[in-house]
KOLMI-523763 format. One record per residue (C-alpha): y, z, x. Coordinates in steps of 0.001 Angstrom, whole numbers, plus 500000, padded with zeros to 6 digits. Each point is the difference from the previous one (the first is absolute). Layout:
N
@north = Y up = Z east = X $
...
REM end
This chain:
457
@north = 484830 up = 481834 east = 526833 $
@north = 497323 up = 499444 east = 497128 $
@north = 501557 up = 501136 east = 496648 $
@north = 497585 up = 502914 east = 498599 $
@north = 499591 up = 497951 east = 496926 $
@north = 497639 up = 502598 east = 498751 $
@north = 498550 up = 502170 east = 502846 $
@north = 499478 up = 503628 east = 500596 $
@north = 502630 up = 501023 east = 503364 $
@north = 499518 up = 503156 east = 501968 $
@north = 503209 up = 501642 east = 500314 $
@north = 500403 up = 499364 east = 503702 $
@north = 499443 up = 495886 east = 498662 $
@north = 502278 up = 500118 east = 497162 $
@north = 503179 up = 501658 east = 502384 $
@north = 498653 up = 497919 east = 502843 $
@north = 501372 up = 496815 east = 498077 $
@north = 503434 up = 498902 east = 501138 $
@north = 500344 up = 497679 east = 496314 $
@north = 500833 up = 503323 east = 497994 $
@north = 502929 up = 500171 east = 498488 $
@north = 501830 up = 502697 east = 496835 $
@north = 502014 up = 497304 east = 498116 $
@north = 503198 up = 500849 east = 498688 $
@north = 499205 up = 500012 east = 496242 $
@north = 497287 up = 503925 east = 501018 $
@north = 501454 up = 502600 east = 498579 $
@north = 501011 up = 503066 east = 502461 $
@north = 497382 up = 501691 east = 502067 $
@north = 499362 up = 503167 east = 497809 $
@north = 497341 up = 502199 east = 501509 $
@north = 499747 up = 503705 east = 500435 $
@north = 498513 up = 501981 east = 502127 $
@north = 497603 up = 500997 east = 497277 $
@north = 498818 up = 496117 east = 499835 $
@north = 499621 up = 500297 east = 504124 $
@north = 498343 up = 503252 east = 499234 $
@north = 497814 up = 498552 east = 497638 $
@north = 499111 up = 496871 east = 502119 $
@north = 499198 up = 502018 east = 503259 $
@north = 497945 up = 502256 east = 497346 $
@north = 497711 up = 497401 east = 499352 $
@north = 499716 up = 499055 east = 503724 $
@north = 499006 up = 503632 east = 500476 $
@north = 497436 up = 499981 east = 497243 $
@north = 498087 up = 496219 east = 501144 $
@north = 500203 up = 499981 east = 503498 $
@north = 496440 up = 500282 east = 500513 $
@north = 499346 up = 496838 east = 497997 $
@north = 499411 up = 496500 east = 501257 $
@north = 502995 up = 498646 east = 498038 $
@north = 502643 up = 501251 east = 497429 $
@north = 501782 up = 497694 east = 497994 $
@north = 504192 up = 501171 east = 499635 $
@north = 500801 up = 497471 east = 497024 $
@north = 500975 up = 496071 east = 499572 $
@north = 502402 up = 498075 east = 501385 $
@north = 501628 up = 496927 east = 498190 $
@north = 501931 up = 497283 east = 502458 $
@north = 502346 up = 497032 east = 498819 $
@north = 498768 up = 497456 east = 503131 $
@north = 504243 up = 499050 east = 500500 $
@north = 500650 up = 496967 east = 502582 $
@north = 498066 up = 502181 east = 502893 $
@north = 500390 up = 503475 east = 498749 $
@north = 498247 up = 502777 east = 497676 $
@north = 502077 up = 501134 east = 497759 $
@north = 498615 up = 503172 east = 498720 $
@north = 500033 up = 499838 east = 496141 $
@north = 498179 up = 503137 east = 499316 $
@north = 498985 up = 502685 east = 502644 $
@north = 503447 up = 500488 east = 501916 $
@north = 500115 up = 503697 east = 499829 $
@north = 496211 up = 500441 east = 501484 $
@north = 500486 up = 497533 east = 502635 $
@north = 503231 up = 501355 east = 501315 $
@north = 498395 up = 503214 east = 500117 $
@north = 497289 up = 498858 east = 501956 $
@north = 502818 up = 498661 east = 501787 $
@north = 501599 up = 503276 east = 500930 $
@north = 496436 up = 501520 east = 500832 $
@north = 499668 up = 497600 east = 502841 $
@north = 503904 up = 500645 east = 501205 $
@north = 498874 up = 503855 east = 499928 $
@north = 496655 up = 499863 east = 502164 $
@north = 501876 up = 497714 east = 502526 $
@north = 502400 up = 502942 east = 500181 $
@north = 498121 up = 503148 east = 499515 $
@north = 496133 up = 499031 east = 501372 $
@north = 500520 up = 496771 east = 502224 $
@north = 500653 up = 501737 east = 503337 $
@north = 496288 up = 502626 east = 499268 $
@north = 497636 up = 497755 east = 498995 $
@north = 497011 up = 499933 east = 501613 $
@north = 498617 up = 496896 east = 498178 $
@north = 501433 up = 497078 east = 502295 $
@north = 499366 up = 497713 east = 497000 $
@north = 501660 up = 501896 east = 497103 $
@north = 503048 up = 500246 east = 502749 $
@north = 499342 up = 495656 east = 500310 $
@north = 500004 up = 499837 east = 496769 $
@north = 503219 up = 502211 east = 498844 $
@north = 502088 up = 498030 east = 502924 $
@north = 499020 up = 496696 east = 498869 $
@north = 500944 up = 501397 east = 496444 $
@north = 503477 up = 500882 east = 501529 $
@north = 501017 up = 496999 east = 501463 $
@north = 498520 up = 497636 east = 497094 $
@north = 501111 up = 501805 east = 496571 $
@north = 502248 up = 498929 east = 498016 $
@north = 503763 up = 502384 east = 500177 $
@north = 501523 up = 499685 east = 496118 $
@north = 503083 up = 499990 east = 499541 $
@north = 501843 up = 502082 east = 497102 $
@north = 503253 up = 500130 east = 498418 $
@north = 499101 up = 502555 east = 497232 $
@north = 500987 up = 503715 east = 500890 $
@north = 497416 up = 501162 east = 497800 $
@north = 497513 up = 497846 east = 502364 $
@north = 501435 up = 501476 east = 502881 $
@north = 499647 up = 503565 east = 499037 $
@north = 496886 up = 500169 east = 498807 $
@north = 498338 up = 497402 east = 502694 $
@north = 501792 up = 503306 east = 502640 $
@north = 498749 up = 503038 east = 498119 $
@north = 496292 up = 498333 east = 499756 $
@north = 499773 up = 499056 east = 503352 $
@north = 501258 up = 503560 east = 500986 $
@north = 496872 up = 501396 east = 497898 $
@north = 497350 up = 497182 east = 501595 $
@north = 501129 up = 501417 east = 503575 $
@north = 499617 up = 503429 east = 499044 $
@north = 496453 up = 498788 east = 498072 $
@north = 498367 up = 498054 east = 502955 $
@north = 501509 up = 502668 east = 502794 $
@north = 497648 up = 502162 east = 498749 $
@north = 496461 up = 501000 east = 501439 $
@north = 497880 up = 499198 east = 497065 $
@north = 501308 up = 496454 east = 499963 $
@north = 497686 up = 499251 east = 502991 $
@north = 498985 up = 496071 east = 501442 $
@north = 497478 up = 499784 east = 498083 $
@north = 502826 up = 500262 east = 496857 $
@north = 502018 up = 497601 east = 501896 $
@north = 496971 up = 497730 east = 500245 $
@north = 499431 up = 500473 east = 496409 $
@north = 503631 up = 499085 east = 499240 $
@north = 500442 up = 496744 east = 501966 $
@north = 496453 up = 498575 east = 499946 $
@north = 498052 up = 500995 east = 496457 $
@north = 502451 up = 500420 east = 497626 $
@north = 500563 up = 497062 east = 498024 $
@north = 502524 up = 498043 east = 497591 $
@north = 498569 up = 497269 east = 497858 $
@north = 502853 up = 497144 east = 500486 $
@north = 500823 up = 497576 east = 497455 $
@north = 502338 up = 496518 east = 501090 $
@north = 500928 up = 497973 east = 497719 $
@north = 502087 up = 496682 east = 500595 $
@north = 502114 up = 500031 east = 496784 $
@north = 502183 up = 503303 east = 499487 $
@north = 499346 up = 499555 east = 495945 $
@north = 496883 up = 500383 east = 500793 $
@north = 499873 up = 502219 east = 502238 $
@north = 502015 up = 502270 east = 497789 $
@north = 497744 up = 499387 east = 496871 $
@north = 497274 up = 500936 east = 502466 $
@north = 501890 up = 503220 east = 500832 $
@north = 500499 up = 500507 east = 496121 $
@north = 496672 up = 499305 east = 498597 $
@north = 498429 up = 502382 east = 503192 $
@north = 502451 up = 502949 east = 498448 $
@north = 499265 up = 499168 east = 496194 $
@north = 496290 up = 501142 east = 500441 $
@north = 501064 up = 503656 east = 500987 $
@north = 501983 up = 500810 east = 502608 $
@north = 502262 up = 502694 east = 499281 $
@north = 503882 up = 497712 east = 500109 $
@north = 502466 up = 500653 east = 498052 $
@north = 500590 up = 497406 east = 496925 $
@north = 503252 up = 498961 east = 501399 $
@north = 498193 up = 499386 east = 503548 $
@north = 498064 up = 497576 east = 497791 $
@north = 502491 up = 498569 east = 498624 $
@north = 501837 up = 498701 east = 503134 $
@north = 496622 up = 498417 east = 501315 $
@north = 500332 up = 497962 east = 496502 $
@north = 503642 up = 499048 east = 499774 $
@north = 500382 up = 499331 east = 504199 $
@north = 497807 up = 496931 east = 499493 $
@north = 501597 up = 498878 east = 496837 $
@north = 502753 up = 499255 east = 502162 $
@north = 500909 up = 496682 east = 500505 $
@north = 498810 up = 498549 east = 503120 $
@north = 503538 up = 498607 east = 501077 $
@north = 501122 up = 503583 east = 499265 $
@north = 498684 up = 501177 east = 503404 $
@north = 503569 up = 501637 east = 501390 $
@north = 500779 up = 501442 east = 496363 $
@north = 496262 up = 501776 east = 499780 $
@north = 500902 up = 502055 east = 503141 $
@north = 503323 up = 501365 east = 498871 $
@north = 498627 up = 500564 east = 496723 $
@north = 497134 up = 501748 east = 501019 $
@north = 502250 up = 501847 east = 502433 $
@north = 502197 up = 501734 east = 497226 $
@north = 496659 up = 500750 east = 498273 $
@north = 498529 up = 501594 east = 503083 $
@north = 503118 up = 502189 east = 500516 $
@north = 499482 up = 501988 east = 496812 $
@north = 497952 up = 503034 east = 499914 $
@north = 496050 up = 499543 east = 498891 $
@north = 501071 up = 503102 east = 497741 $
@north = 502986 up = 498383 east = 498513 $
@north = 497847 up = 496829 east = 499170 $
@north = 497167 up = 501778 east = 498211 $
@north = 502658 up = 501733 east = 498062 $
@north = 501758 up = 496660 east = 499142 $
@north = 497194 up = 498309 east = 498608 $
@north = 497915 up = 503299 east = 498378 $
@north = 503177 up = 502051 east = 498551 $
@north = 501878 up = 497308 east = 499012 $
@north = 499071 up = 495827 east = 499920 $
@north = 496357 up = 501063 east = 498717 $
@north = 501145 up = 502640 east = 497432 $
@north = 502559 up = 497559 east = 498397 $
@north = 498175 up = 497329 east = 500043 $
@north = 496672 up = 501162 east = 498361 $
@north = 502208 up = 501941 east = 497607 $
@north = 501841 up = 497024 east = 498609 $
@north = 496566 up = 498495 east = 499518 $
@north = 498866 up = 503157 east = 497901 $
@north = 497796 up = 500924 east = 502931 $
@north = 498974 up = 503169 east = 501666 $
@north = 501540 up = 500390 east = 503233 $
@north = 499032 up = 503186 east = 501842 $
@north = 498170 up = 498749 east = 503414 $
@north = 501031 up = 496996 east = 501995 $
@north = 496945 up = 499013 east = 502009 $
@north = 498586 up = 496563 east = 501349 $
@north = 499043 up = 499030 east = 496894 $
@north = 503157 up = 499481 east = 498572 $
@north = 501427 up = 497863 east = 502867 $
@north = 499353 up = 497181 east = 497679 $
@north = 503634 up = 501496 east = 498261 $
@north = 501821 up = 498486 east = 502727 $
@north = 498438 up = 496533 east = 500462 $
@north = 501494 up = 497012 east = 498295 $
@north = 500882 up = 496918 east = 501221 $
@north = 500911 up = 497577 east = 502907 $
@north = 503157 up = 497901 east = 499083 $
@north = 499035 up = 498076 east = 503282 $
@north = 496424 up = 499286 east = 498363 $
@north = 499133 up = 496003 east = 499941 $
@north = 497398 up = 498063 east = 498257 $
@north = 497076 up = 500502 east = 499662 $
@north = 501014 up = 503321 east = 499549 $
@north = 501408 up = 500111 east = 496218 $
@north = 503616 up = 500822 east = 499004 $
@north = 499894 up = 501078 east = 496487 $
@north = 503247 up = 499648 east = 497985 $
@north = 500178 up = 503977 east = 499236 $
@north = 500942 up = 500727 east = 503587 $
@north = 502600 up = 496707 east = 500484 $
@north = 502804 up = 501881 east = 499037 $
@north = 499156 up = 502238 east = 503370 $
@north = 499303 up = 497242 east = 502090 $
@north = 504006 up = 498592 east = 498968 $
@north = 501673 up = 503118 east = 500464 $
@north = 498450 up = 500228 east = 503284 $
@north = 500918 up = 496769 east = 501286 $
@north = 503434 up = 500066 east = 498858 $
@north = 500326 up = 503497 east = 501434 $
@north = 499383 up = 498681 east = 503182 $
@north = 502215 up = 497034 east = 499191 $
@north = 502888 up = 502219 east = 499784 $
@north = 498865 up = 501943 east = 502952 $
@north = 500429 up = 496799 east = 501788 $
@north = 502862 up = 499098 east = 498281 $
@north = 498262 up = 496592 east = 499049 $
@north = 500625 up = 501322 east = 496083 $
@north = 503401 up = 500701 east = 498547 $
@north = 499777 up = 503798 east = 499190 $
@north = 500776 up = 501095 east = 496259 $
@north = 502896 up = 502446 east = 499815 $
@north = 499055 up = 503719 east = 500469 $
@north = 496572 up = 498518 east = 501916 $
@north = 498469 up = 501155 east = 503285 $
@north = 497223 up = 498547 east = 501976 $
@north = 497738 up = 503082 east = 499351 $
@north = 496736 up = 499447 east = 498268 $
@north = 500630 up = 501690 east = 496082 $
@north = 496587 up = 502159 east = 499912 $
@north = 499453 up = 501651 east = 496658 $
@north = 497342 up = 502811 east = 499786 $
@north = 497884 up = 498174 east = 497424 $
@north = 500207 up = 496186 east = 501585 $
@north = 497153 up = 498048 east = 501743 $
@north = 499717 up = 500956 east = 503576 $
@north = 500840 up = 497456 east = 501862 $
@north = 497439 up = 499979 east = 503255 $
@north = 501199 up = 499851 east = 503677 $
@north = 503068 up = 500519 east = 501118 $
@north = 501701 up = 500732 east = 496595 $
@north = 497213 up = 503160 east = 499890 $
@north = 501708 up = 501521 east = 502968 $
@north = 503412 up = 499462 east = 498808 $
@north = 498612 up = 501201 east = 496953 $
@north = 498976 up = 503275 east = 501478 $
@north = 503781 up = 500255 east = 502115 $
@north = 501492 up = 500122 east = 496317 $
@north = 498306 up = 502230 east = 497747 $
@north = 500314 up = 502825 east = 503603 $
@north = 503383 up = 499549 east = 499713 $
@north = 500298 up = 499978 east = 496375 $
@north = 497978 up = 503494 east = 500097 $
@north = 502339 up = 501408 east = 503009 $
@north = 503146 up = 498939 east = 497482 $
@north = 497900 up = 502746 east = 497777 $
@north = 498331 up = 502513 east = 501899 $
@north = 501289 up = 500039 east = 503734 $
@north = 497976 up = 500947 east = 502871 $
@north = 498630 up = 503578 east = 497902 $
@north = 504008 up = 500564 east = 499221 $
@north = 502286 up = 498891 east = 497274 $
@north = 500297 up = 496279 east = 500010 $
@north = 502994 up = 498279 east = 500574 $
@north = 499739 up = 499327 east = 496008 $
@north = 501764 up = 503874 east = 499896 $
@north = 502906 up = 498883 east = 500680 $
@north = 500833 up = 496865 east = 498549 $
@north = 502652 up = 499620 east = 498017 $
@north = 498307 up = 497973 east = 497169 $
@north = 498651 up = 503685 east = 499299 $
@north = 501881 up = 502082 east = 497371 $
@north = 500068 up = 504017 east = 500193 $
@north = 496670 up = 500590 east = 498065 $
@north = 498092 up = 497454 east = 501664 $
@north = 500709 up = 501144 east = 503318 $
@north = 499485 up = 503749 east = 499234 $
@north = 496491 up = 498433 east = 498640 $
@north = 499165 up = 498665 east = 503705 $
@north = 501407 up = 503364 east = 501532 $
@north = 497561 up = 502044 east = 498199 $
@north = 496755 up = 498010 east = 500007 $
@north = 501172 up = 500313 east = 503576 $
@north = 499984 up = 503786 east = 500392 $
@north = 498637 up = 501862 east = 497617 $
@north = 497428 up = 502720 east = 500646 $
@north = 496773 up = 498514 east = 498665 $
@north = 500621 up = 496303 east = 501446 $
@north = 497703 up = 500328 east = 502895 $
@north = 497095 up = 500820 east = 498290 $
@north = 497202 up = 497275 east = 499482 $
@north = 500606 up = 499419 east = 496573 $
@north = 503303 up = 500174 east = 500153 $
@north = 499884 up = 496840 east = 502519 $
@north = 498060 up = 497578 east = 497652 $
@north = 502585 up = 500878 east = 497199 $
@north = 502723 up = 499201 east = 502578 $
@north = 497579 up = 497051 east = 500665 $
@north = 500509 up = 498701 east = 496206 $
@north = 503356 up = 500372 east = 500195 $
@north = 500654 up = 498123 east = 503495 $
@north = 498192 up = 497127 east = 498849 $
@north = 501472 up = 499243 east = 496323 $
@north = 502877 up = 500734 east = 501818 $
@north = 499206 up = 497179 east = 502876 $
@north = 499169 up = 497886 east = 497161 $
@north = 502652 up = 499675 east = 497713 $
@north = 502369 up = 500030 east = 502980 $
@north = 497608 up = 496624 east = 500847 $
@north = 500712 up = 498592 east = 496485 $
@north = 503741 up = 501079 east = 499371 $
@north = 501610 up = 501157 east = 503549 $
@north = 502805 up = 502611 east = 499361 $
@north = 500970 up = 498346 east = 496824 $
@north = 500298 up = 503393 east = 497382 $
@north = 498085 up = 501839 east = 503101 $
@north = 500804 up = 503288 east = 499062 $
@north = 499008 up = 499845 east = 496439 $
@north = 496859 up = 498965 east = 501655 $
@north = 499246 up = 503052 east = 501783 $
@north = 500627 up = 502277 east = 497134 $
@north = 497708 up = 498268 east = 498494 $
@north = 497298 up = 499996 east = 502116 $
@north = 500898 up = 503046 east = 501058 $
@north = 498812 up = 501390 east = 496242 $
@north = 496732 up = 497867 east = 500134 $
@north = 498717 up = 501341 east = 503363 $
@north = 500849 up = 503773 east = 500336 $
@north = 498993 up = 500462 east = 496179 $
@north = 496379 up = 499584 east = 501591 $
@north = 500729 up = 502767 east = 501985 $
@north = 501533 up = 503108 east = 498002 $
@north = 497194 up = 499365 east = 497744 $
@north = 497111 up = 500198 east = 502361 $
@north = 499105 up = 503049 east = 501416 $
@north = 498292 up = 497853 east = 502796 $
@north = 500428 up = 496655 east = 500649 $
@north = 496851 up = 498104 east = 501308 $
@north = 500151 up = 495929 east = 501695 $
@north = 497936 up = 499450 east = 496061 $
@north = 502688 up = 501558 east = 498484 $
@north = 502765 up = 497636 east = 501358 $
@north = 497974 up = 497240 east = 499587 $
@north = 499021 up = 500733 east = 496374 $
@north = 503666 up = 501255 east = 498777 $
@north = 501506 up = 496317 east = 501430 $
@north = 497090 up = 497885 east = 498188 $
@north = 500298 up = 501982 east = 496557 $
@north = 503732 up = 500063 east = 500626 $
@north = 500803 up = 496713 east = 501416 $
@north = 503265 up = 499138 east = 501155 $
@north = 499644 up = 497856 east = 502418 $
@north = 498705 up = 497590 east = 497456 $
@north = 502949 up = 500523 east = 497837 $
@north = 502489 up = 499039 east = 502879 $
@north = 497776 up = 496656 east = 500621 $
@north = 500732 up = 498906 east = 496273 $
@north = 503529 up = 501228 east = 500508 $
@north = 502325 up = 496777 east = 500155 $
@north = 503167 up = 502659 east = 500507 $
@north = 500215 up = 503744 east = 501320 $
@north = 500924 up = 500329 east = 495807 $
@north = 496253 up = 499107 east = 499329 $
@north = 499031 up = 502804 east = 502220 $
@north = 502677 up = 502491 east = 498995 $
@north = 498818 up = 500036 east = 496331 $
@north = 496569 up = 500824 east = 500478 $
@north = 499546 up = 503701 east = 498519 $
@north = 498994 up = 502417 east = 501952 $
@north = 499132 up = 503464 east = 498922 $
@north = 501201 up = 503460 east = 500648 $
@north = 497938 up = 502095 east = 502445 $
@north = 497636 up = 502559 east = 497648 $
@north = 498794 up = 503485 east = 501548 $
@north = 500713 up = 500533 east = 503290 $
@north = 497091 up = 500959 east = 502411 $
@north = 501546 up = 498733 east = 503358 $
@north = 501792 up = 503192 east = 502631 $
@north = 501928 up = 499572 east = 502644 $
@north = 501772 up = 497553 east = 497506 $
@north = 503232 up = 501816 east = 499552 $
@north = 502293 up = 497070 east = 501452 $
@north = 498075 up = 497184 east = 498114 $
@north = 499569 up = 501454 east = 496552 $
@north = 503949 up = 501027 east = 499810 $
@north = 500662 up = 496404 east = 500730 $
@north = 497731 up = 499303 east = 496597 $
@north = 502140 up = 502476 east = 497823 $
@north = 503469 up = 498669 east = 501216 $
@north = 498717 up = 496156 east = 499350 $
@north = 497954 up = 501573 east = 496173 $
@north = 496941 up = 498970 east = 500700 $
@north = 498618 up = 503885 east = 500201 $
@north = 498154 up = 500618 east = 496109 $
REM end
């Protein structure tokens, strides 16, 4: 068949095509009912019109196939609509051409196949709601008509998946509501290398198995924060504009693309990385063949981005958990005070209130920091430490506000002080000063923590 190089499809010529194809880098299928709800909303609204155009649709043209780079949840969807009339409407239509039209549908589209339990659950639920949707009297032929034969998709196939996800990028970057991180994976997935084809999928793979949630809250709470903070910066909203954080560069860049000395020391550690992965490198003694990200390094694009990402999530699990303790609680590099510290920022009364979370905010990420820089060498005089820095915000504030974190770390910046730091000593003998009048409640726990340690005036 023709590839829709740039064409407007119907929706009963777009599922009619036998080339489409979800590749295996898509993320999940994650719609609700409330996005079904939403589509058939719209359906119910235009159905008097000529035409009604349901989005874009960007194709990598793949040795025969259309892979769908952007679009995968709406045309599934559309997808399960058709499965659903063939169930629920084929056998009382009166319209011998809608019923034409929904068998040849039937035996032509394209069956997916899916290995992700999330997919699986949610493709079930949604198709449960489009039967109960389309068995109903409103949705008459004339809606069906509607559906298959004047609603639209503008389809975009591209040859070249880098450009077809730059296409996908650029389309998003002028306004459609994705999440920065979403943007981000359009960027790094065609920084890959191009002999890196079996490595992209697995990477991507780990990177589609995490939450969207837990994502956001990686980059916004804790890789944004610390990095615009060590710059001096304000940090309180992580939106597209700031994606820029996170680009850097492409070790597997050639001329005429330049290679500036400042980022050859990345491009060496990342070949003999893989060197030692391969064991074509002797490895030096305590070595591994991980990648050794720093918080405040160059990002390296492509693959090293998603590895990247698989770090720092585990790094803030070692801290935080899944909403419990982390498994930080009950190491044994802790002594008594510094794990009575992490007990009660755990469970004391006030800690689930909104200002309460961006002081446990500060603390997780100076935290995640000098853990980056220093490991669990001196850990627990760490945590006192920034123990005192962080919650001294709070039993002086009455409320605490996102400008009021953001303010106290600037004027009071220690994550600046641990980037000079050459030691944990360099960061240990930085003053810090006793907590003043107290106008925090619900405190109790924390502030008797600041008399034992005398840093209560």
């Amino acid at each position: 068949m023709e590839v829709p190089h740039q064409r407007i499809l119907s929706v009963r010529d777009l599922l009619s095509r036998p080339d489409l194809a979800i590749p295996d880098y898509q993320r999940p299928y994650r719609w609700t009912e409330k996005n079904v709800a939403q589509l058939f909303g719209d359906i119910a609204t235009h159905w008097q019109k000529p035409a009604y155009r349901l989005g874009t649709i960007v194709f990598h043209a793949n040795e025969g196939r259309l892979d769908i780079v952007d679009g995968q949840q709406r045309t599934l969807t559309l997808m399960l609509a058709v499965r659903a009339l063939m169930e629920c409407r084929r056998e009382t239509l009166k319209s011998r051409e809608l019923q034409g039209q929904l068998e040849s549908l039937d035996r032509g589209m394209v069956v997916p196949v899916f290995s992700s339990d999330i997919s699986k659950h949610r493709l079930y639920e949604n198709y449960q709601a489009i039967c109960r949707i389309v068995a109903r009297g409103d949705f008459d032929e004339s809606r069906i008509d509607f559906l298959l034969n004047r609603c639209e998709v503008v389809c975009f196939a591209l040859g070249d998946m880098a450009e077809a996800f730059q296409f996908f990028d650029s389309q998003n970057a002028r306004g459609r509501d994705l999440e920065p991180h979403d943007l981000l994976k359009a960027y790094h997935l065609r920084e890959f290398d191009s002999r890196d084809e079996a490595l992209k999928m697995r990477t991507v793979e780990r990177w589609e198995a995490s939450e969207t949630r837990a994502l956001a809250s990686l980059f916004a709470n804790y890789l944004y924060r610390v990095r615009n903070w060590l710059k001096g910066e304000s940090a309180r909203y992580f939106g597209k504009d700031d994606t820029a954080l996170f680009k850097g560069v492409n070790p597997a860049s050639r001329p005429p693309t330049p290679r500036y000395p400042y980022a050859e020391h990345l491009r060496i550690v990342d070949r003999c990385v893989d060197g030692c992965a391969a064991e074509r490198l002797p490895r030096m003694e305590g070595q591994d063949a991980a990648f050794p990200f720093q918080l405040d390094q160059l990002v390296i694009n492509g693959r090293r981005f998603f590895e990247m990402t698989d770090h720092y999530q585990r790094k803030v699990a070692q801290i935080r958990g899944d909403g419990l303790p982390g498994p930080l609680l009950g190491s044994a590099a802790l002594d008594d005070l510094a794990g009575r510290i992490l007990s009660t920022i755990n469970r004391y009364e006030g800690r689930h209130r909104t200002g309460d979370g961006y002081v446990r905010s500060m603390f997780d990420c100076l935290l995640l920091y000098y853990m980056d820089k220093f490991g669990e060498a001196e850990l627990s005089r760490a945590i006192h430490r920034i123990f005192i820095w962080a919650y001294r915000l709070r039993l002086e504030q009455q409320a605490v506000q996102l400008a009021t974190m953001d303010n106290y770390v600037l004027e009071n910046n220690a994550f600046r002080v641990m980037r000079a730091a050459i030691q944990p000593a360099d960061f240990f003998n930085h003053s810090l000063p006793a907590v003043g009048t107290i106008r925090s409640t619900r405190t109790e726990l924390i502030e008797g923590l600041f008399r034992e340690m005398r840093f209560h005036g």
